[in-house]
PARO-89332 format. One line per 10 residues: number of its first residue (from 0); their letters; for each residue x, y, z of C-alpha. Coordinates in nm, 2 decimals. Layout:
N
NUM) A) X/Y/Z ~ ...
% end
This chain:
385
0) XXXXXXXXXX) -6.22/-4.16/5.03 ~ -6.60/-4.11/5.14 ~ -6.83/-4.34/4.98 ~ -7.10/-4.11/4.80 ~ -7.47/-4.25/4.81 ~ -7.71/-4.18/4.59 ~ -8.10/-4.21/4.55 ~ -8.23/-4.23/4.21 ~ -8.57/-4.21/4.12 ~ -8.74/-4.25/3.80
10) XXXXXXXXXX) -8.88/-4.52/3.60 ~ -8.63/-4.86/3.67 ~ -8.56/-5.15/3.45 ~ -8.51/-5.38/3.71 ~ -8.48/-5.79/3.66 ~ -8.89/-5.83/3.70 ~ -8.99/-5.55/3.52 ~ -9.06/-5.17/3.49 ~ -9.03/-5.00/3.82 ~ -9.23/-4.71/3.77
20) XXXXXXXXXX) -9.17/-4.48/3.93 ~ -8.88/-4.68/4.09 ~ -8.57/-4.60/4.26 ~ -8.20/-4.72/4.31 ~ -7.99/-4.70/4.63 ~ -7.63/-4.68/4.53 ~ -7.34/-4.67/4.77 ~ -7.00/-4.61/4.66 ~ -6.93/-4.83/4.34 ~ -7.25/-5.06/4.41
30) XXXXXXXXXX) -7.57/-5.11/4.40 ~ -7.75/-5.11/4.79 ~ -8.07/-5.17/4.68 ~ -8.40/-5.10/4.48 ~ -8.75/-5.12/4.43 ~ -9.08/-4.95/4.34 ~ -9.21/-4.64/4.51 ~ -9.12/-4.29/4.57 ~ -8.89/-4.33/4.91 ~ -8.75/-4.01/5.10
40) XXXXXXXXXX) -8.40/-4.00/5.06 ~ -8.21/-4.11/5.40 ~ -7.97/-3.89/5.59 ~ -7.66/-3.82/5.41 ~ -7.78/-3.97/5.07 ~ -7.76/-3.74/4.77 ~ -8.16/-3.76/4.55 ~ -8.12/-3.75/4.21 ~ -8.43/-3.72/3.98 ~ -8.40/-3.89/3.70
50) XXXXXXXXXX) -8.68/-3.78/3.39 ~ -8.71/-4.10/3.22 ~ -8.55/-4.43/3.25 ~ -8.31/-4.59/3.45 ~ -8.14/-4.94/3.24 ~ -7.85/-5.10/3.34 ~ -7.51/-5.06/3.16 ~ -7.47/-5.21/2.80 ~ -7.22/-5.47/2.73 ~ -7.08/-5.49/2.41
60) XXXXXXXXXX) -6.87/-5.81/2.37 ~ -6.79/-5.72/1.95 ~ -6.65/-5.37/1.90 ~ -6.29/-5.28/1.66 ~ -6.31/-4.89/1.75 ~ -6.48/-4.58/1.73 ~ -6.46/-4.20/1.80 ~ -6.18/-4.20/1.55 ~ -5.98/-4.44/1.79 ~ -5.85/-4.85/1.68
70) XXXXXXXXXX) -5.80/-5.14/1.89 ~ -5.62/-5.25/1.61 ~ -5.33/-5.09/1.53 ~ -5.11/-5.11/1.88 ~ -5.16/-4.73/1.95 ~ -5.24/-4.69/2.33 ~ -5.36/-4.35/2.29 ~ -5.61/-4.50/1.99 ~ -5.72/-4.76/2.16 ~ -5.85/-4.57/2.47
80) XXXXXXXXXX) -6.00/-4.28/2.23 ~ -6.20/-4.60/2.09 ~ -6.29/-4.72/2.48 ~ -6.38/-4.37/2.60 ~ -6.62/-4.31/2.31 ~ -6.84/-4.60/2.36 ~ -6.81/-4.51/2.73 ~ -6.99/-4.17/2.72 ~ -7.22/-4.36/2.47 ~ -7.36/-4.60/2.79
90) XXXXXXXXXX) -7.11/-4.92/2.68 ~ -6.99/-5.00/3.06 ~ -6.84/-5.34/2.99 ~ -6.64/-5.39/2.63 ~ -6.45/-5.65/2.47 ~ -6.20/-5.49/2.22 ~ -6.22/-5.72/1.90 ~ -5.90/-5.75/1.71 ~ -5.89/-5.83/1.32 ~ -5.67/-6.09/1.12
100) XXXXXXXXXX) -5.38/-5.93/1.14 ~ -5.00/-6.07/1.11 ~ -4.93/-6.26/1.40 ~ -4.64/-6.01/1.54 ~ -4.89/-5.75/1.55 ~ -5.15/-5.90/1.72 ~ -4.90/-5.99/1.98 ~ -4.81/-5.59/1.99 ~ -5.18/-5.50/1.97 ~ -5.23/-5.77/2.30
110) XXXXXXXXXX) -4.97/-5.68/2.49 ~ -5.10/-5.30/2.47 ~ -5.43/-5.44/2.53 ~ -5.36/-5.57/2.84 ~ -5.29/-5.26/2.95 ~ -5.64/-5.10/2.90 ~ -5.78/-5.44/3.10 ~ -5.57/-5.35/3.45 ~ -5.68/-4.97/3.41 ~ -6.02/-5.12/3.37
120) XXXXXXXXXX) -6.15/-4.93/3.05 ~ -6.18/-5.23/2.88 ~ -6.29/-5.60/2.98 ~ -6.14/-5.85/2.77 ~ -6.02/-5.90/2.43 ~ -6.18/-6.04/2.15 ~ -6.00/-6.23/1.87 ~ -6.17/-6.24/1.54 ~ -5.94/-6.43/1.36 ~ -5.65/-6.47/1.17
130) XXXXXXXXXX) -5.77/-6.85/1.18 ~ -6.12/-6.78/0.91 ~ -6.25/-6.88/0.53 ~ -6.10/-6.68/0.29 ~ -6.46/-6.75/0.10 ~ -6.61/-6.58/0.43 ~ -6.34/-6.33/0.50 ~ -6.56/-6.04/0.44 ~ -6.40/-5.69/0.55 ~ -6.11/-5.96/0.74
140) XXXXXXXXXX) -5.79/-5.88/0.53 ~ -5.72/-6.23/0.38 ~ -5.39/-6.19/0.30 ~ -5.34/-6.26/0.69 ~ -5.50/-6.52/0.72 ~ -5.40/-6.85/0.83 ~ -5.41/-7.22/0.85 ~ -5.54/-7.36/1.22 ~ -5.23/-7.35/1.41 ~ -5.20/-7.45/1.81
150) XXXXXXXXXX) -4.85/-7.29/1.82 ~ -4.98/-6.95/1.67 ~ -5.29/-6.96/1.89 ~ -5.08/-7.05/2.24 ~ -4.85/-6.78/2.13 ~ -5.17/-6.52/2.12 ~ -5.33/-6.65/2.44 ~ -5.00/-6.59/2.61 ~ -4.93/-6.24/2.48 ~ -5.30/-6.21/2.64
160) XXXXXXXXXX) -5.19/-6.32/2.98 ~ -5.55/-6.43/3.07 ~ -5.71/-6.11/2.88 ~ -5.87/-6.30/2.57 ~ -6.23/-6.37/2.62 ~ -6.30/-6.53/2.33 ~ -6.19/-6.64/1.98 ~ -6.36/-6.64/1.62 ~ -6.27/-6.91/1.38 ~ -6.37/-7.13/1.06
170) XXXXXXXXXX) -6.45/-7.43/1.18 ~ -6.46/-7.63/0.84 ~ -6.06/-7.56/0.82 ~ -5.83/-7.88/0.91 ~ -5.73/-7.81/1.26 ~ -6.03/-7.59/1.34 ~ -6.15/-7.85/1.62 ~ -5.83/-7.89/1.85 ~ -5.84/-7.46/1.85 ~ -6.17/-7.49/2.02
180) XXXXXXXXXX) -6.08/-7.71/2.25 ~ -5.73/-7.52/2.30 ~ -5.95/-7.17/2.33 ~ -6.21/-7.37/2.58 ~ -5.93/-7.50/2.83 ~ -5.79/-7.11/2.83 ~ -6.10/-7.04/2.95 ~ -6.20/-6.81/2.66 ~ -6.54/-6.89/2.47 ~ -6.51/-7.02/2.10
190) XXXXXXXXXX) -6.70/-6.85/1.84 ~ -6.82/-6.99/1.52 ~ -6.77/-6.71/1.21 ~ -6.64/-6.59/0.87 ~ -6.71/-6.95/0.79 ~ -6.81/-7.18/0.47 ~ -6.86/-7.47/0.70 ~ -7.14/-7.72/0.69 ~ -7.45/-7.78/0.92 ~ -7.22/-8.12/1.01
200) XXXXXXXXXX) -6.91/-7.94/1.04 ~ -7.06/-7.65/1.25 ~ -7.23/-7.92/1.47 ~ -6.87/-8.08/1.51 ~ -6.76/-7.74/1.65 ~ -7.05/-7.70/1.90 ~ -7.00/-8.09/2.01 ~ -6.62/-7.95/2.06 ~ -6.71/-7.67/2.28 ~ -6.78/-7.37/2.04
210) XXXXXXXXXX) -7.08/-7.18/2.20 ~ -7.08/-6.84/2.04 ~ -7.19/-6.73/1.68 ~ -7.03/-6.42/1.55 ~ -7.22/-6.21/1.41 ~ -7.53/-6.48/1.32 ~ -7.61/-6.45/0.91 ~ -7.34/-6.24/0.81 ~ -6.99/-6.40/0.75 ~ -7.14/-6.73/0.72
220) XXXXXXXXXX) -7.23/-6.95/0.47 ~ -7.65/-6.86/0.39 ~ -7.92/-7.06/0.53 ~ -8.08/-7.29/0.25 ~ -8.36/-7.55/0.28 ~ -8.13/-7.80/0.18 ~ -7.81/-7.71/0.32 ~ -7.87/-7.51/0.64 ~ -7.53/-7.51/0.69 ~ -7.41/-7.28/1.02
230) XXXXXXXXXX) -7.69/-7.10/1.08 ~ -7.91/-7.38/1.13 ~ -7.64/-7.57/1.35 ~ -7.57/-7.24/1.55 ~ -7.96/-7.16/1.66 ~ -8.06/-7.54/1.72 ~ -7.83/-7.60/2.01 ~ -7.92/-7.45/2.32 ~ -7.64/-7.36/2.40 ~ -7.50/-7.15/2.15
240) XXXXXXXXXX) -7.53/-6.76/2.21 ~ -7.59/-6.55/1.91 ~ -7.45/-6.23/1.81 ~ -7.65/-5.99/1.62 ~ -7.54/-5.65/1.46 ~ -7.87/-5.42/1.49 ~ -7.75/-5.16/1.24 ~ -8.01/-5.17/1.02 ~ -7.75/-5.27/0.75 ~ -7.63/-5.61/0.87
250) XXXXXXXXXX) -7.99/-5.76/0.93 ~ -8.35/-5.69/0.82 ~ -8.55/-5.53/1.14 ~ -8.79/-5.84/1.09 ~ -8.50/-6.07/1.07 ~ -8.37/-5.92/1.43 ~ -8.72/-5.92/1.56 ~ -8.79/-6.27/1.47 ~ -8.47/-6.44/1.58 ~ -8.47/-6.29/1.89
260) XXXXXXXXXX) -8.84/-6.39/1.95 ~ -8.74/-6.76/1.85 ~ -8.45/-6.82/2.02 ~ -8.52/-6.58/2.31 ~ -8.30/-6.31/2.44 ~ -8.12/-6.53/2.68 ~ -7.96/-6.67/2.35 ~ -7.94/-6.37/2.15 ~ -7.70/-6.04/2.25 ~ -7.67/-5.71/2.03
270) XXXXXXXXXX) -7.31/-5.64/1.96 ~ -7.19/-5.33/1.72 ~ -6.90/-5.48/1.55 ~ -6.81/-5.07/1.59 ~ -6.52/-4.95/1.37 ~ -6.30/-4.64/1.38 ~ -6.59/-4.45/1.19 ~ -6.86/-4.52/1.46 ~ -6.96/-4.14/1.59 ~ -6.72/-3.97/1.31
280) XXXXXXXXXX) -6.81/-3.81/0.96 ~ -6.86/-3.97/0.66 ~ -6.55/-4.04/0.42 ~ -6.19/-4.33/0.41 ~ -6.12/-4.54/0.72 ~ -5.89/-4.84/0.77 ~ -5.95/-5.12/0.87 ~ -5.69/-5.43/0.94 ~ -5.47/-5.27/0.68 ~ -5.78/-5.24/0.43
290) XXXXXXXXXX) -5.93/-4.88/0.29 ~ -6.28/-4.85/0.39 ~ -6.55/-4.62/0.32 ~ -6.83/-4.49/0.53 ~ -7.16/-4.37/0.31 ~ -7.52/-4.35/0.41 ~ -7.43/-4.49/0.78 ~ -7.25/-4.83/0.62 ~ -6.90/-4.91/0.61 ~ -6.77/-5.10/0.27
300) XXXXXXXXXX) -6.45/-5.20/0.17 ~ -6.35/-4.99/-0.09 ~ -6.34/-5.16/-0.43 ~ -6.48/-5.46/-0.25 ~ -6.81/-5.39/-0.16 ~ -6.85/-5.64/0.17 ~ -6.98/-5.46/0.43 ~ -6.68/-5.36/0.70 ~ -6.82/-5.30/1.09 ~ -7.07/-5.09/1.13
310) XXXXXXXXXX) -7.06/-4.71/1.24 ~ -7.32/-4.77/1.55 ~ -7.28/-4.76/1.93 ~ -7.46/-5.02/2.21 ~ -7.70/-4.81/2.25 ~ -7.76/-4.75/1.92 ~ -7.84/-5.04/1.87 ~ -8.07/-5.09/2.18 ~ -8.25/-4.80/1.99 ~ -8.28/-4.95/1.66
320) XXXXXXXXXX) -8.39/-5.28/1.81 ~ -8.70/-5.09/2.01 ~ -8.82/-4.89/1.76 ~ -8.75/-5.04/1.39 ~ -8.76/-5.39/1.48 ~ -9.00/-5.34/1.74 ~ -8.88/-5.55/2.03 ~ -9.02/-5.45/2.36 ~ -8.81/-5.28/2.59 ~ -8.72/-5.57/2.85
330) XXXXXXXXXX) -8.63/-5.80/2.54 ~ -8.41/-5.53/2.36 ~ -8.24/-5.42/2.67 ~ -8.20/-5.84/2.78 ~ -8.02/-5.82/2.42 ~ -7.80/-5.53/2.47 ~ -7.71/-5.59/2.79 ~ -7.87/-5.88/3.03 ~ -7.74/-6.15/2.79 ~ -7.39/-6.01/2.69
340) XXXXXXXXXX) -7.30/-5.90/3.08 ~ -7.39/-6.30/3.12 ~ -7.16/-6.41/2.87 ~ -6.91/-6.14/3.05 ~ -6.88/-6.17/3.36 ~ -7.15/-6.41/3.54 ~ -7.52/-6.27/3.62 ~ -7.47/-5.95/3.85 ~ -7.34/-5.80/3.51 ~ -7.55/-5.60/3.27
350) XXXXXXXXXX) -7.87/-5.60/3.54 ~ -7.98/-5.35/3.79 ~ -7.92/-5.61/4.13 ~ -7.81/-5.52/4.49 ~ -7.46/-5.60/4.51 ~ -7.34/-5.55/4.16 ~ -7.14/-5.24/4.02 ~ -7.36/-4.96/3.96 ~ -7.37/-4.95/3.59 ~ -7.62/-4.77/3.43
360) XXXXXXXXXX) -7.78/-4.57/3.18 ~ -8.03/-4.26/3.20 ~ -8.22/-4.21/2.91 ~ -8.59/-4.06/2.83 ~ -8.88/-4.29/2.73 ~ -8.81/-4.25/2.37 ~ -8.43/-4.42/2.47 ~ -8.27/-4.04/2.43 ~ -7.94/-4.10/2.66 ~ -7.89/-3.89/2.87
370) XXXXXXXXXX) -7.59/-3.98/3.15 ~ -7.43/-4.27/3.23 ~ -7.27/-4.43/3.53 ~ -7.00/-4.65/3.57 ~ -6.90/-4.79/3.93 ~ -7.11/-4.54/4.08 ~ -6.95/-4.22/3.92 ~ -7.15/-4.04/3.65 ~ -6.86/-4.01/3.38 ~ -7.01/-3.64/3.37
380) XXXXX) -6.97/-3.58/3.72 ~ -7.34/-3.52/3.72 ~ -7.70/-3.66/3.66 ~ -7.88/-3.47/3.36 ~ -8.25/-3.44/3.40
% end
């Protein structure tokens, strides 16, 4: 097969800053190069004008579904529905996250998971639970949940032949500690959430190799002045990373905007914790065997009231995080993407750098997507200017 090559000019997001104008040499599935300037394109090379900007990829590492499609519920032809949604929405690396569920099922939904990893259309696999607080459980269905158990969680990590990329659990439950180092020796991260646990106990976690929070604030035990409990624990080691959901439902914009100027975005990433519902109408959803209901742009349980995923894409999120919490643009797109694709698969991921796959995402100025490319192919067949 010929190896197309590309030229794209327009205003770049590249490591250093703002290329603009700027260009991006892309041959076959990689990146050959790039840099400021308006260069001719060379013999053979195919120009593409691009009005706006050029970002890299987003990688979201927290995502249960959307388009209508589940990671959850063992369906292949759901699950990729989910995968090809947040595709065409400018995701280009995904972790599918799986929720408590009964353990023969998550075997099922890993095992059809796997699947989706070798065709490429999705990354990793995330499991958020079945080992959380039933105080914490939130939209987590806590009938399914479960004690700390080494035998349960080898079982999962087999059915995931290598696939699982990390694993949320309550750290304050007896056992907690011997999963994270269990999940850490896989090779997966450990991720601290849906938890009551202490500042101490959350500390014991990190100290055991925990160095994710899942979704920071929400799930957790509240930050007090006198019991800062996980959130204090989670953003006081450097090297914890910290989820945030930038809904506009989950967090305040000033609460996004000021943890992610505190702890810097190389320790904060945007995830969507996406359900079924993301990019659908309003109205009843399921999630992990629980009704759920979409209003206003928020997910609730039904009955319940806890909020349940959110309805949002990555770069939904990159969107909310320029304009209502005001981040400027190389922090919120270090968030969305730079960070996570870190976290994913070492630095050439999520960043515009010679040698890495040419992920990316056209957009206007006022972060309007437009295309986007993954592995050098525009998933449209085409650039749109």
């Amino acid at each position: 097969m010929t190896r197309v090559r590309r030229l794209l000019r327009g205003a770049v997001l590249a490591p250093g800053g703002l290329l603009d104008p700027g260009w991006v040499r892309i041959e076959g599935e990689l990146i050959a190069g790039l840099g400021a300037g308006v260069p001719a394109p060379a013999p053979g090379e195919l120009l593409e004008e691009v009005d706006g900007l050029v970002l890299p990829g987003l990688v979201d590492l927290h995502c249960h579904g959307g388009g209508g499609g589940s990671f959850s519920d063992a369906q292949p032809d759901s699950a990729r529905r989910a995968a090809e949604f947040h595709r065409r929405a400018g995701t280009t690396t995904l972790w599918a996250s799986l929720v408590t569920a009964p353990v023969e099922e998550l075997v099922a939904s890993l095992a059809m998971l796997r699947e989706l990893v070798a065709d490429g259309l999705i990354a990793g696999v995330h499991l958020e639970g079945p080992f959380l607080s039933a105080r914490r459980c939130g939209a987590q269905n806590p009938a399914h949940l479960l004690a700390p158990d080494r035998r349960v969680l080898a079982r999962l990590l087999e059915a995931g032949e290598g696939t699982v990329r990390m694993v949320t659990l309550a750290p304050e439950l007896p056992g907690a500690l011997e999963l994270v180092g269990d999940v850490v020796a896989a090779g997966a991260l450990a991720a601290v959430g849906h938890t009551d646990a202490t500042y101490e106990q959350t500390r014991a976690a990190i100290d055991a190799g925990a160095s994710v929070a899942t979704h920071l604030y929400n799930g957790m035990r509240p930050l007090h002045h006198r019991d800062p409990g996980p959130v204090v624990a989670l953003a006081n080691d450097a090297g914890v990373r910290c989820e945030l959901i930038a809904d506009g439902h989950h967090l305040h914009p000033a609460i996004l905007e000021a943890t992610t100027r505190c702890l810097g975005s190389d320790r904060t990433f945007l995830v969507t914790d996406a359900i079924s519902a993301a990019g659908m109408p309003e109205g009843r959803y399921r999630l992990g065997g629980l009704d759920v209901e979409v209003s206003g742009g928020s997910a609730h349980l039904v009955g319940g009231g806890s909020l349940a995923g959110s309805t949002i894409t990555a770069f939904d999120g990159l969107a909310f995080a320029r304009r209502q919490a005001g981040l400027p643009l190389a922090r919120a797109v270090g968030l969305a993407a730079v960070t996570p694709g870190r976290l994913a698969g070492g630095p050439q991921s999520g960043t515009l750098v010679p040698g890495a796959r040419a992920d990316l995402v056209a957009c206007s100025r006022e972060l309007e997507r437009r295309a986007v490319m993954i592995g050098g192919a525009w998933l449209n067949d085409r650039a749109r200017d």
